[in-house]
C-alpha positions, -999 to 999 in steps of 0.1 A, spaced: 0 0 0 12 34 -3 20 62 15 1 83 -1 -31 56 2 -22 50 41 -23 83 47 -58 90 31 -69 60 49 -59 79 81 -75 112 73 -110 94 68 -104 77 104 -101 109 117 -129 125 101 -151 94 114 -143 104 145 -153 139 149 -185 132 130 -193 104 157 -181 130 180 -205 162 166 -235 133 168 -229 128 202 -228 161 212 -258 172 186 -285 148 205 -299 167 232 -303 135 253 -266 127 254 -255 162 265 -284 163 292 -272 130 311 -232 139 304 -210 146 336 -188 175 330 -162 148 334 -176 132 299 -176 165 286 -143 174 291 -127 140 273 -151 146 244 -135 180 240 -101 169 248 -107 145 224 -120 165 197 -84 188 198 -64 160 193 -84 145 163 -84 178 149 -45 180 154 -40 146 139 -62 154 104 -37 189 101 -11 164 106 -22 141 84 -32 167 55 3 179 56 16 150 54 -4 145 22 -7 178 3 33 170 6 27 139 -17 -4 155 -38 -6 191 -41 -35 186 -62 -54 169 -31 -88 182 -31 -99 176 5 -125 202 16 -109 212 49 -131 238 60 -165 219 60 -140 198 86 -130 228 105 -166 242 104 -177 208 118 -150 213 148 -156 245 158 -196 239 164 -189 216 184 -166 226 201 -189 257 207 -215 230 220 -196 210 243 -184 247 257 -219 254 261 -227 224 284 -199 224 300 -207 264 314 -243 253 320 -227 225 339 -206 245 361 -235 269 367 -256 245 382 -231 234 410 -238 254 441 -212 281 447 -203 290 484 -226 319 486 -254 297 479 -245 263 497 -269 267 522 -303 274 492 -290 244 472 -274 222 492 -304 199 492 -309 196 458 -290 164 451 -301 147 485 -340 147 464 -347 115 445 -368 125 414 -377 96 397 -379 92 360 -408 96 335 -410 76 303 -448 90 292 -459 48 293 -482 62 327 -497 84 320 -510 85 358 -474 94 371 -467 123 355 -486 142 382 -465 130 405 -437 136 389 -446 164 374 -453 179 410 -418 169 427 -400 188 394 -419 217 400 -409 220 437 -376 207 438 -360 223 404 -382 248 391 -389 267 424 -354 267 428 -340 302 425 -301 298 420 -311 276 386 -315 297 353 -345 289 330 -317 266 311 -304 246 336 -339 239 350 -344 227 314 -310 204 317 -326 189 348 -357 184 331 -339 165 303 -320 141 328 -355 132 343 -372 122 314 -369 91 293 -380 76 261 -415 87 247 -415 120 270 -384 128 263 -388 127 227 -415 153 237 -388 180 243 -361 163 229 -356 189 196 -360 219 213 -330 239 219 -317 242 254 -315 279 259 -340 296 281 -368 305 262 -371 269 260 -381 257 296 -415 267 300 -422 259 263 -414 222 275 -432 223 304 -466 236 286 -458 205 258 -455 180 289 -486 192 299 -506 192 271 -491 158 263 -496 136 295 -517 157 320 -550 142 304 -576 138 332 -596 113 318 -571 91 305 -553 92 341 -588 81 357 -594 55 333 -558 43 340 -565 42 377 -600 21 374 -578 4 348 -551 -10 375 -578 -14 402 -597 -41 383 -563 -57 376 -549 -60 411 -545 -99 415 -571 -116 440 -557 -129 474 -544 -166 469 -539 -168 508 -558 -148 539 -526 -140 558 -524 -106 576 -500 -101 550 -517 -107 517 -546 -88 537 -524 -58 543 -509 -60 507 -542 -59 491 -561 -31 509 -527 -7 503 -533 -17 464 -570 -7 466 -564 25 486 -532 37 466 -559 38 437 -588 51 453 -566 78 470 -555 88 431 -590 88 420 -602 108 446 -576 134 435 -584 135 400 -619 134 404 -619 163 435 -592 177 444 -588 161 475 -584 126 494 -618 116 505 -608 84 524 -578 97 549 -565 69 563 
């Protein structure tokens, strides 16, 4: 093989790279549930591609001046994203408490929000709810990182609600109206409810146990209904 040939062979691995690099960076969803540590080898990766193809186009414009390699759709292609994984990497930074407001934020990561997917539709309220309390009432977050949060949280078909919208602040409450629209459906939550009620299995055995299982099961529902349907729990426990 020749030089020449190696060295083209070479220039395409590199520009494999950063494209597989760009696409990574270019899907919301990756850049929302990246640690800054992530962040940081994708960029310090990206450099030293970037370094290898100059290398490499030297190295072969040396051999074939006529070489007709577009390099500045490849240096385009770097410095977006290198401009994106900036980006998340600041928004990153901003969302770590600083000393000055330790004692406001502090409790943020000691808050289990649990994920939403958009398959139940009945826990979206829930969820919905605990979002709204622990992130967006949360002061020391911008309207951008509140949207970075809400990202992390959400998974497959409720993600892809939001998934396409930019993450800049204008953003946020557009996502949060769409989220909304998309799974705070009344009716389908009650039918959902009446829905699991009938399917709660029967009691095989009349131990205090099974006893106690199945009355939670019953009351976890009617509790939700009551909710939906009034505003309020009509069976306190």
């Amino acid at each position: 093989m020749s030089e020449l040939k190696k060295l083209k062979i070479a220039r395409a691995h590199c520009k494999g790279a950063l494209t597989r690099i760009e696409s990574f960076v270019r899907e919301p969803a990756n850049i929302a549930s990246a640690t800054i540590d992530i962040l940081e080898a994708c960029k310090d990766k990206l450099i030293s591609v970037l370094k290898q193809y100059e290398s490499i186009q030297l190295d072969t414009l040396s051999l074939d001046e006529e070489d007709s390699e577009d390099i500045g759709e490849m240096e385009d292609k770097y410095y977006m994203t290198l401009g994106n994984i900036n980006e998340a990497i600041k928004i990153l930074n901003k969302s770590e408490p600083s000393q000055s407001n330790c004692m406001s934020s502090s409790k943020l990561p000691n808050v289990e929000i649990s994920t939403f997917d958009g398959k139940n539709c009945t826990k979206f309220k829930p969820f919905y709810e605990l979002f709204i309390a622990v992130i967006d009432n949360n002061r020391t977050l911008s309207d951008t990182q509140k949207l970075f949060y809400l990202h992390k949280y959400l998974l497959d078909e409720a993600l892809s609600v939001i998934v396409n919208m930019p993450l800049v602040n204008k953003s946020y409450q557009k996502a949060l109206t769409l989220l909304k629209k998309r799974f705070d459906n009344k009716t389908r939550s009650i039918c959902n409810h009446i829905n699991i009620l009938l399917d709660i299995p029967p009691m095989l055995k009349g131990t205090a146990a099974s006893i106690r299982t199945f009355i939670s099961q019953v009351q976890q529902q009617l509790h939700a209904l009551n909710f939906n349907l009034f505003g309020f729990n009509l069976y306190p426990q």
